[in-house]
N, CA, C and O of each residue as an XYZ file, in Angstrom:
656
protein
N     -18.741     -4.132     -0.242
C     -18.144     -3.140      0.623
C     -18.599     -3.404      2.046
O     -19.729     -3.815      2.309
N     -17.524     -3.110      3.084
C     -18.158     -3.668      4.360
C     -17.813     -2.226      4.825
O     -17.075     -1.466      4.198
N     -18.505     -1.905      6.130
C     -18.381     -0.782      6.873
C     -17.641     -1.301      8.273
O     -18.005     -2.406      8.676
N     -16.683     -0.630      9.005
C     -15.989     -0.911      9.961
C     -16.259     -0.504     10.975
O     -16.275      0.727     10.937
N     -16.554     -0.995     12.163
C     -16.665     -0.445     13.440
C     -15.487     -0.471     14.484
O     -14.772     -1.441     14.734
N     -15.432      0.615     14.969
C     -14.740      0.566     15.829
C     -15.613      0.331     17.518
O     -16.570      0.956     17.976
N     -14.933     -0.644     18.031
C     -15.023     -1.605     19.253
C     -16.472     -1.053     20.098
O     -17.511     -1.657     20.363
N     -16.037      0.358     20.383
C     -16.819      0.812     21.265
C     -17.838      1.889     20.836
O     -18.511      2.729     21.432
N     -17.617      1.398     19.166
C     -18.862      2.637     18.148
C     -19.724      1.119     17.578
O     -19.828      1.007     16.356
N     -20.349     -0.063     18.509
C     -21.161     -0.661     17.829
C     -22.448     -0.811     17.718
O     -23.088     -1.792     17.339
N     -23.009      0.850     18.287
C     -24.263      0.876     19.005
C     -25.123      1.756     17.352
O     -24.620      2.593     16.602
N     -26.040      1.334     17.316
C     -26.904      1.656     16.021
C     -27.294      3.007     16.579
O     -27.407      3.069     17.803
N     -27.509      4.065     15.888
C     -27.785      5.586     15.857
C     -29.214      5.331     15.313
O     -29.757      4.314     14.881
N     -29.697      6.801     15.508
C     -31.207      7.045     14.962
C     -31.098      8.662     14.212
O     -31.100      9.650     14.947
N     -31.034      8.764     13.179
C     -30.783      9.869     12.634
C     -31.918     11.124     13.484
O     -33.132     11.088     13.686
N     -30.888     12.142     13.821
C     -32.027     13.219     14.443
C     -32.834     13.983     13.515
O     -34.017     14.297     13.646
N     -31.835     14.310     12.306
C     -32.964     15.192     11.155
C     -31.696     14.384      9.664
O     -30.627     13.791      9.806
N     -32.275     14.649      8.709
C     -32.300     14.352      7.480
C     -30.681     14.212      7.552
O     -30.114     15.071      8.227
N     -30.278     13.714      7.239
C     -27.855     13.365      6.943
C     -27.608     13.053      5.605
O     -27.988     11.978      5.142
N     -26.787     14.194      4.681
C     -26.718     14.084      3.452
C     -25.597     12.780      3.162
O     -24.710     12.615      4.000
N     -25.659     11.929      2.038
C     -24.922     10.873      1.842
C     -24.449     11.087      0.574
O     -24.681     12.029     -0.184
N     -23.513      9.765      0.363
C     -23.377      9.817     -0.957
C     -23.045      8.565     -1.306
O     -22.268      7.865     -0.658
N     -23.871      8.079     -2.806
C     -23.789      6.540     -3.350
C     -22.981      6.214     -4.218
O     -23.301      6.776     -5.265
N     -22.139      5.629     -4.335
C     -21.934      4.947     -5.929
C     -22.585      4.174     -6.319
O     -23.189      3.417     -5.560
N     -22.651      4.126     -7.236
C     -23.704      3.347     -8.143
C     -22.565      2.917     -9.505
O     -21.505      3.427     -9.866
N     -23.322      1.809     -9.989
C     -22.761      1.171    -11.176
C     -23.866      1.403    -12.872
O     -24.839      0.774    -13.289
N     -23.211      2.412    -13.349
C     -24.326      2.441    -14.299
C     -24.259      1.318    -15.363
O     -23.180      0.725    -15.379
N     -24.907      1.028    -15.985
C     -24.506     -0.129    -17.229
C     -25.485      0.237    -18.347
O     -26.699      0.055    -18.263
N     -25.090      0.570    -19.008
C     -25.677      1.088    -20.906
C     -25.819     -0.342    -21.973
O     -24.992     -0.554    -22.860
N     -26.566     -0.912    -21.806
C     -26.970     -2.404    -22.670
C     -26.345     -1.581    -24.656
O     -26.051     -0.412    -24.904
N     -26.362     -2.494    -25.383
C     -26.109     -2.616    -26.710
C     -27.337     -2.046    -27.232
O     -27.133     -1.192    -28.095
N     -28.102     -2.189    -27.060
C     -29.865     -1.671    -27.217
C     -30.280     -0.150    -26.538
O     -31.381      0.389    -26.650
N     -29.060      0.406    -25.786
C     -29.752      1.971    -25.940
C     -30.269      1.450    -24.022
O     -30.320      2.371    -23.207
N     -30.527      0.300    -23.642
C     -31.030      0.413    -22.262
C     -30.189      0.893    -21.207
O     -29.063      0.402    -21.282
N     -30.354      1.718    -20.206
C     -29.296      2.182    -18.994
C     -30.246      1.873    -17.665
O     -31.328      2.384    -17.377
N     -29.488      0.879    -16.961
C     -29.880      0.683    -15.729
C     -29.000      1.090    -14.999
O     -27.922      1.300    -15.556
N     -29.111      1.421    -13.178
C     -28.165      1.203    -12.255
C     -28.279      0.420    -11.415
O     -29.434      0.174    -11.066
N     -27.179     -0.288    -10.748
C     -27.319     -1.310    -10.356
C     -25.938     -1.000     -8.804
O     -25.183     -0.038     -8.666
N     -26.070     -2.040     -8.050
C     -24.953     -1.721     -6.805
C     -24.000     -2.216     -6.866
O     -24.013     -3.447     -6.848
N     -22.569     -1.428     -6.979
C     -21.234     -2.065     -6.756
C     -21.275     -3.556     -6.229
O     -21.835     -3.667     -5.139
N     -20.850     -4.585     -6.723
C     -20.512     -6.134     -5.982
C     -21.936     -6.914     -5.921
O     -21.912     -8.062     -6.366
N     -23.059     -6.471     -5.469
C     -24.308     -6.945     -5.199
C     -24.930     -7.267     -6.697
O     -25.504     -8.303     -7.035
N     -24.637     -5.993     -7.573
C     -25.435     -6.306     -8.864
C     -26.981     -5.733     -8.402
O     -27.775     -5.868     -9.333
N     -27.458     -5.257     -7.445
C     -28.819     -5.448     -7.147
C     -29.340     -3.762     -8.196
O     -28.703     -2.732     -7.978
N     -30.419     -3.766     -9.167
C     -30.849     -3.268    -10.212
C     -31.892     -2.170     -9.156
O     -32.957     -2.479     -8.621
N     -31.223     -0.937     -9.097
C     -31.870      0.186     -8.633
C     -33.604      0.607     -9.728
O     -33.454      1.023    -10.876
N     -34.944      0.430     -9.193
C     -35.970      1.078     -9.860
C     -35.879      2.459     -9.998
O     -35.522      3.341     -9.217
N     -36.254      2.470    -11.093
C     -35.806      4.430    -11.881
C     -36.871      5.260    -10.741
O     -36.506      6.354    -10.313
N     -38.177      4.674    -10.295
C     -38.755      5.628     -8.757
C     -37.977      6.161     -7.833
O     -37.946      7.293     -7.349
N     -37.036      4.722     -7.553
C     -36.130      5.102     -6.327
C     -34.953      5.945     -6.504
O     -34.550      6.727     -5.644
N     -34.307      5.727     -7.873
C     -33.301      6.811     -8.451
C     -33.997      8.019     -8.296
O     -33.339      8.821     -7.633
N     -34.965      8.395     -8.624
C     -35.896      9.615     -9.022
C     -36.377     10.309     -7.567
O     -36.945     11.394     -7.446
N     -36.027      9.467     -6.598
C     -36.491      9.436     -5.223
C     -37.909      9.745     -4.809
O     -38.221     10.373     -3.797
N     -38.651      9.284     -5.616
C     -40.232      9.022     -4.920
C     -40.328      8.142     -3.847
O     -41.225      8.347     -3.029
N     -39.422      7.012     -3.664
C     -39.592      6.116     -2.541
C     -38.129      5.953     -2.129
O     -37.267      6.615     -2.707
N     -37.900      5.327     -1.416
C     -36.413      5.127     -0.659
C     -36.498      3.870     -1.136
O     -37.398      3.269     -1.723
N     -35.581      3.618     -0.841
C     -34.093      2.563     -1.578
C     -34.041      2.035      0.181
O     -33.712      2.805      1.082
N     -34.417      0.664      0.387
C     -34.887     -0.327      1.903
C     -33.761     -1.403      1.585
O     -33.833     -2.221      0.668
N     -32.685     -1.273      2.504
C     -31.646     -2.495      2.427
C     -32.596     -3.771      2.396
O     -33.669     -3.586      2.969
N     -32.439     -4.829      1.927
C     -32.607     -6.293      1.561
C     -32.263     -7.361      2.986
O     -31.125     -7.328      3.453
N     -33.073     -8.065      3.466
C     -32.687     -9.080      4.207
C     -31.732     -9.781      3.614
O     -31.946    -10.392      2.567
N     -30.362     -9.769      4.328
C     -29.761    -10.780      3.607
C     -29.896    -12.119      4.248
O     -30.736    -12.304      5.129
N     -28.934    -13.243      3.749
C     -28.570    -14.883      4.106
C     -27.436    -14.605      5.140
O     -26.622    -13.684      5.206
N     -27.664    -15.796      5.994
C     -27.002    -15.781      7.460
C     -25.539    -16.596      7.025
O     -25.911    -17.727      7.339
N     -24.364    -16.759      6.602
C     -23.241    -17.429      6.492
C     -23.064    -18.252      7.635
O     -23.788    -18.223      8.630
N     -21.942    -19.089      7.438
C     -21.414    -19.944      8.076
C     -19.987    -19.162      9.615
O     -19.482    -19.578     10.658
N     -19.939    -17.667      8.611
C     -18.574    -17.313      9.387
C     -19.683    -15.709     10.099
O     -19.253    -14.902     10.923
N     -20.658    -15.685      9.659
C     -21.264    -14.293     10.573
C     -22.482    -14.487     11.606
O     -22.918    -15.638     11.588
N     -22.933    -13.879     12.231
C     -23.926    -13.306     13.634
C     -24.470    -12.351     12.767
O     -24.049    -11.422     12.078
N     -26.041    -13.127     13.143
C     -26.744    -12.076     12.827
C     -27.503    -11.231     14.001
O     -27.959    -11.714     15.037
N     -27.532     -9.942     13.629
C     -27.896     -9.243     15.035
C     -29.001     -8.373     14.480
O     -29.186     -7.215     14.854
N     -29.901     -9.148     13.348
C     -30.876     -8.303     12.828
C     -31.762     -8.174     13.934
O     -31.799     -8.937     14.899
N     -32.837     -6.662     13.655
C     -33.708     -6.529     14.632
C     -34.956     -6.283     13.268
O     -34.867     -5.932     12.091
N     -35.610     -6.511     13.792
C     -37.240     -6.673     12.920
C     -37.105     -4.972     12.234
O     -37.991     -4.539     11.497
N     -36.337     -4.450     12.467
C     -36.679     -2.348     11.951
C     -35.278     -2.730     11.164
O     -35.361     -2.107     10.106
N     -34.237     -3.336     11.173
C     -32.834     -3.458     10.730
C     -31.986     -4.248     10.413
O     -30.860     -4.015     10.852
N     -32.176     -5.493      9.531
C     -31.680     -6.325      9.473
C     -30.526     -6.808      8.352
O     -30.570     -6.520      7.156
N     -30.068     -7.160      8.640
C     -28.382     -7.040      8.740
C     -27.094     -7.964      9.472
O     -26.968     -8.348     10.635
N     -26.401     -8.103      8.531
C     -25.371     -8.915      8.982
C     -24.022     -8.407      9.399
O     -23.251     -7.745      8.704
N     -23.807     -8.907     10.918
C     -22.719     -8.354     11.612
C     -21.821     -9.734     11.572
O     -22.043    -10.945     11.574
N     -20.478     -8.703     11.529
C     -18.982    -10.262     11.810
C     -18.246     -9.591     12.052
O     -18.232     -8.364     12.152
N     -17.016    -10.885     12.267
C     -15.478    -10.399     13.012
C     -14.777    -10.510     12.205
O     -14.518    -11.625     11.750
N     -14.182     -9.316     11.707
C     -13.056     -9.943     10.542
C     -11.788     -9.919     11.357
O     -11.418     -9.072     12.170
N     -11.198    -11.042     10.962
C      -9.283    -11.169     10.987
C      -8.951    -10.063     10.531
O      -9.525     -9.185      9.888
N      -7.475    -10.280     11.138
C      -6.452     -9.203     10.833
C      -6.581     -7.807     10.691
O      -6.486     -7.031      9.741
N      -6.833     -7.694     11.937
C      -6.735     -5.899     12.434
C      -7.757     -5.199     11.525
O      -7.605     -4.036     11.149
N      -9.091     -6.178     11.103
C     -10.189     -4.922     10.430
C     -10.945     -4.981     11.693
O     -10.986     -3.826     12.116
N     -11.462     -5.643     12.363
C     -12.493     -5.044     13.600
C     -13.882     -5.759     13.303
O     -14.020     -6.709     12.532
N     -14.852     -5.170     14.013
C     -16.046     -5.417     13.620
C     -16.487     -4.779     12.371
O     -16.276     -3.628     11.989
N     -17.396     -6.107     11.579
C     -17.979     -5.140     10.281
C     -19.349     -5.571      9.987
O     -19.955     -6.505     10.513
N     -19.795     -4.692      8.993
C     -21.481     -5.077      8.457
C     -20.967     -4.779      6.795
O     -20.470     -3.933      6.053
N     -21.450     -6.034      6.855
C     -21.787     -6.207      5.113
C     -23.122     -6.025      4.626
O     -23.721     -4.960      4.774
N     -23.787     -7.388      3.841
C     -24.585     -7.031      3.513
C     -25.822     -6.693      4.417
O     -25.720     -6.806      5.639
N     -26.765     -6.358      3.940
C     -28.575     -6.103      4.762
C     -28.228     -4.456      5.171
O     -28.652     -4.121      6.277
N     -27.676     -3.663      4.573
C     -27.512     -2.161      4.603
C     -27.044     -1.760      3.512
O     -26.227     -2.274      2.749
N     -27.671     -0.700      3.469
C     -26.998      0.853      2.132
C     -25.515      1.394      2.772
O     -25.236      2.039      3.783
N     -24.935      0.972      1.981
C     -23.688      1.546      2.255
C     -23.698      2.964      1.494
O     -24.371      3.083      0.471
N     -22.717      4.364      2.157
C     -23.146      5.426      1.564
C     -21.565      6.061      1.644
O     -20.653      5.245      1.512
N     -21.335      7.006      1.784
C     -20.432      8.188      2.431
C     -20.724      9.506      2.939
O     -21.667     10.286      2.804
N     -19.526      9.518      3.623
C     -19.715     10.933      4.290
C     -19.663     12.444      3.480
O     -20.018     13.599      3.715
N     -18.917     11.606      2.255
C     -18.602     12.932      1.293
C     -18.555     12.654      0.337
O     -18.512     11.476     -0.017
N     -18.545     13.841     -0.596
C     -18.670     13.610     -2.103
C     -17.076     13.211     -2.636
O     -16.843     12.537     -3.640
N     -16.069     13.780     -1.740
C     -14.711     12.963     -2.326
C     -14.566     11.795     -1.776
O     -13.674     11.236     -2.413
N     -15.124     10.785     -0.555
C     -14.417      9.904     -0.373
C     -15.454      8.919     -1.369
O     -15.211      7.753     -1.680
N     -16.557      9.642     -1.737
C     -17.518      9.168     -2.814
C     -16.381      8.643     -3.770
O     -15.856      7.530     -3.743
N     -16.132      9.649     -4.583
C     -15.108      9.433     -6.110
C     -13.721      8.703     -5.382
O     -13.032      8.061     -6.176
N     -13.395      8.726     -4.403
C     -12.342      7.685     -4.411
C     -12.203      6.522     -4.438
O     -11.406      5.824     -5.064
N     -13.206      6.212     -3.557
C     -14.240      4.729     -3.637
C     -14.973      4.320     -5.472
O     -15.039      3.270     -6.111
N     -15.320      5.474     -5.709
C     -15.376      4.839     -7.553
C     -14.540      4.552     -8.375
O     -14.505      3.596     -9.150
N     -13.309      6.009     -8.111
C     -12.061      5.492     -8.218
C     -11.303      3.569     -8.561
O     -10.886      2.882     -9.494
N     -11.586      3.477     -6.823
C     -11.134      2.237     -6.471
C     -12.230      1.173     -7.179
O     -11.611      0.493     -7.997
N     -13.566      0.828     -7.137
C     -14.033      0.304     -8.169
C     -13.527      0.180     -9.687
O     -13.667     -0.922    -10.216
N     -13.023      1.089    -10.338
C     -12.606      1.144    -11.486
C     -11.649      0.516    -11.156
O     -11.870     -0.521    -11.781
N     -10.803      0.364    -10.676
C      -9.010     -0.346    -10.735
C      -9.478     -1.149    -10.305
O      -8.681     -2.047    -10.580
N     -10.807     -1.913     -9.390
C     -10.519     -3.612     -9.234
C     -11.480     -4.568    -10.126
O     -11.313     -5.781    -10.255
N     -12.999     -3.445    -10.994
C     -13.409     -4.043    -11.816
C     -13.366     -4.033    -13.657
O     -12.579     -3.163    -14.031
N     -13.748     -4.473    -14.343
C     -13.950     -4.191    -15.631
C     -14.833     -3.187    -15.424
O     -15.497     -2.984    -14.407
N     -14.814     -2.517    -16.510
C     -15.921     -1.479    -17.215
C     -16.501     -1.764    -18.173
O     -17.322     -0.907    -18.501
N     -16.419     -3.054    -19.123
C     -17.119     -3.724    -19.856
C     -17.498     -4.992    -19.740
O     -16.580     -5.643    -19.242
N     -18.658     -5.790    -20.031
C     -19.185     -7.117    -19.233
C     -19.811     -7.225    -21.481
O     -20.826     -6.639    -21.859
N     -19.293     -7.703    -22.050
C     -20.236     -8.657    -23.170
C     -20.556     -7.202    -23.895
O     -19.648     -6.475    -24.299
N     -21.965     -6.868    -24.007
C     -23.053     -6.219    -24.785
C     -23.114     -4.950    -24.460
O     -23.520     -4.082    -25.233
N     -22.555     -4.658    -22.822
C     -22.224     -3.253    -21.958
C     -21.564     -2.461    -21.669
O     -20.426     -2.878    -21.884
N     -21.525     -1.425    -21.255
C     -20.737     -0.246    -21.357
C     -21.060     -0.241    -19.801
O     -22.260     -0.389    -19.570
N     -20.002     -0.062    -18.353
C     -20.214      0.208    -17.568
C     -19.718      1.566    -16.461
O     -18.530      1.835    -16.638
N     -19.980      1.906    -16.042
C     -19.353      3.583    -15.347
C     -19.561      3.453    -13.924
O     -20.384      2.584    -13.638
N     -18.983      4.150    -12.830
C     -19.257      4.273    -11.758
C     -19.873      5.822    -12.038
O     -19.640      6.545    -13.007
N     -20.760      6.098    -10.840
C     -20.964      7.313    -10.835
C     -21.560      7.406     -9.627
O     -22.111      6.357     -9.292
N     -21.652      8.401     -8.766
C     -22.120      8.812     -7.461
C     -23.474      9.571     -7.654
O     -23.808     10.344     -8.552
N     -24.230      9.084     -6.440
C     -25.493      9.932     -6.107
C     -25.616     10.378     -5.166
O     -25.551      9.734     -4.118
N     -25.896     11.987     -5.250
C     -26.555     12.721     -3.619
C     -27.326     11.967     -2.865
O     -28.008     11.409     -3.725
N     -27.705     11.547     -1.798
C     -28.662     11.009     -0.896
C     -28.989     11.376      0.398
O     -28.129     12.085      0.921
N     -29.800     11.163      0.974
C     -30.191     11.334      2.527
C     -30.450     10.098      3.019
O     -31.053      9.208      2.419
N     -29.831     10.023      4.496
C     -30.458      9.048      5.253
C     -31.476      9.805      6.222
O     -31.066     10.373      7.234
N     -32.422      9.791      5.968
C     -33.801     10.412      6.301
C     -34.254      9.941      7.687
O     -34.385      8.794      8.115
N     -34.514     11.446      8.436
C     -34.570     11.686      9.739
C     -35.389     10.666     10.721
O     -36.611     10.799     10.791
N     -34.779      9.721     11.425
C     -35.646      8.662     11.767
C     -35.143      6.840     11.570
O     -35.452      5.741     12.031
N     -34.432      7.292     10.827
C     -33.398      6.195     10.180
C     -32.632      5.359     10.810
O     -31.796      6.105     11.320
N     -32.349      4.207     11.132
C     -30.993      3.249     11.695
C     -30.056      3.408     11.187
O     -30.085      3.252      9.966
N     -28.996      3.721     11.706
C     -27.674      3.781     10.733
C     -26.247      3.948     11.629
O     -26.145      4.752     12.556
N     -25.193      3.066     11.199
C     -24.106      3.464     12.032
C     -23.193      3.807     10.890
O     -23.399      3.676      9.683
N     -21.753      4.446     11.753
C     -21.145      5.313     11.093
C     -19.645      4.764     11.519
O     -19.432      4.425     12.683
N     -18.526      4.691     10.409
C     -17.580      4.091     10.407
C     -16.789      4.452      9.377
O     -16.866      5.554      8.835
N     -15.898      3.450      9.015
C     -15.148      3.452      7.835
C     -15.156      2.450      6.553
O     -15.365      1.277      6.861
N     -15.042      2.604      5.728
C     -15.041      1.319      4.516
C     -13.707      0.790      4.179
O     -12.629      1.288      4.502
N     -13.936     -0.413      3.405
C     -12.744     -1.516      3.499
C     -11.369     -0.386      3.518
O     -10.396     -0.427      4.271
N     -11.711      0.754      2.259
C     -10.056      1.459      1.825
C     -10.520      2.855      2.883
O     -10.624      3.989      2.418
N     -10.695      2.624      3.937
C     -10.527      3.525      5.189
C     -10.982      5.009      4.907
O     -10.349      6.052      5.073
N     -12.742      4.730      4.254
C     -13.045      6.569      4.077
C     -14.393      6.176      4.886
O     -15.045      5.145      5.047
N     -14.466      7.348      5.257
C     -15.736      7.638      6.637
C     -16.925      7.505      5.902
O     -17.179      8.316      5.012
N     -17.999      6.190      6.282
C     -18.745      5.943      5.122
C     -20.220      5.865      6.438
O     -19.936      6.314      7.549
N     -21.349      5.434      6.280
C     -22.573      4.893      7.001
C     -22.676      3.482      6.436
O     -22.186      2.915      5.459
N     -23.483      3.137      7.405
C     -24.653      1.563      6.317
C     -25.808      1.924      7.279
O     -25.659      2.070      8.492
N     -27.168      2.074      6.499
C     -28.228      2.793      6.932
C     -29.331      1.433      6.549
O     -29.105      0.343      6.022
N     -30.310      1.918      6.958
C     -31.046      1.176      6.921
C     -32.508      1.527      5.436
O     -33.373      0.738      5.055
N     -32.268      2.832      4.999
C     -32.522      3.541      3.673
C     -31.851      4.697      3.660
O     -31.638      5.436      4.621
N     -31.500      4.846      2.465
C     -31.883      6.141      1.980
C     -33.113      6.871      0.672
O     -34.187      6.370      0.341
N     -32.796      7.529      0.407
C     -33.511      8.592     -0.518
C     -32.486      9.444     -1.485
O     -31.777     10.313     -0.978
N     -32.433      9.174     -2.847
C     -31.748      9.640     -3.749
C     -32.188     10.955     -4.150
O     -33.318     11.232     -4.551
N     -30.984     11.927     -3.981
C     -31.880     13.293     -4.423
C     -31.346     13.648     -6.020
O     -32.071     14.061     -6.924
N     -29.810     13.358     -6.112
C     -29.404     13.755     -7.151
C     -28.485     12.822     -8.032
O     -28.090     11.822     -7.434
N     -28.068     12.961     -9.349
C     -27.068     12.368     -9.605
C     -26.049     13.390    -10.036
O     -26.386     14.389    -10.671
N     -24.604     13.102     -9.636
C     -23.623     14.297     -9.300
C     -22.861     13.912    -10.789
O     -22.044     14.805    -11.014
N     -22.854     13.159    -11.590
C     -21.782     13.141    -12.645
C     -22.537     11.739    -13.535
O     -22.008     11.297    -14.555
C-alpha cells in the first residue's frame, strides 16, 4: 500500500497529542491451531506484545530501489518516489500505513479480499482491522491510499484494540 501526497502536503507532521488510527492486519490460523498476524503485502509477522500494545509497532528501514529517493532522516526512515500517471508523490515502504477511519479501514480489507486469496496451503487467512494511535510526538504524514481513502504512514503506532 502506498500513501499519496499531494504536491504541496510533502512536509512530515509531528503529532500534537495522541491521533486515533486504524490497521488492517492479515490474520492467518496455521493447520495446528497457531494464529499469527502479519501485514497486508509485506508479510511482516506482528509480536503478540505489540498486538497487545505494550510496545509500539517501529516501521522497518527499508532497501533503496533503482526507481526511488530516499529522504530518510535518522528519527524516519522511509522511502519516497514519483509515481507515473497522475498518482503524485508517494511513500511506500519504511512506514505504518494506517487510516483515518474505521470505514475506509473495512474498505481497504474489503479490497484486500478481492485482490488476494484467503487461503495459502495449511492456512486459513482473514483481514481484520485494529484500533491504533499514532502517539503524541510521532512523524507522520497524511494523504490518501492507492484506492483513494484518507489514510497516514507514521513512523509507529500503538495497537489498542482489535475491532472484528
Amino acid at each position: 500500500m502506498c500513501l499519496f501526497l499531494e504536491e504541496n502536503k510533502r512536509t512530515v507532521k509531528i503529532a500534537k497529542d495522541d491521533i486515533v488510527c486504524y490497521k488492517v492486519m492479515l490474520r492467518i490460523i496455521y493447520s495446528d491451531g497457531t494464529v499469527v498476524f502479519a501485514t497486508p503485502f509485506q508479510d511482516d509477522i506482528v509480536e503478540k506484545e505489540i498486538l497487545q500494545g505494550e510496545k509500539p509497532y517501529v516501521a522497518k528501514v527499508p532497501g533503496v530501489g533503482d526507481d526511488r529517493v530516499d529522504i530518510s532522516t535518522d528519527e524516519f526512515p522511509l522511502i519516497y518516489s514519483y509515481r507515473h500517471g497522475g498518482w503524485g508523490n508517494s511513500i511506500g515502504r519504511g512506514a505504518i500505513h494506517t487510516f483515518t477511519s474505521q470505514k475506509s479501514a473495512k474498505s481497504q480489507a474489503a479490497w484486500f479480499r478481492f485482490i488476494t486469496s484467503t487461503s495459502k496451503g495449511d492456512t486459513a487467512r482473514a483481514y481484520v482491522i485494529f484500533k491504533c494511535i499514532i502517539p503524541k510526538g510521532t512523524q507522520y504524514f497524511q494523504g490518501k491510499c492507492d484506492c483513494e481513502r484518507n489514510s497516514f504512514a507514521s513512523r509507529q503506532i500503538i495497537f489498542k484494540e482489535i475491532l472484528n
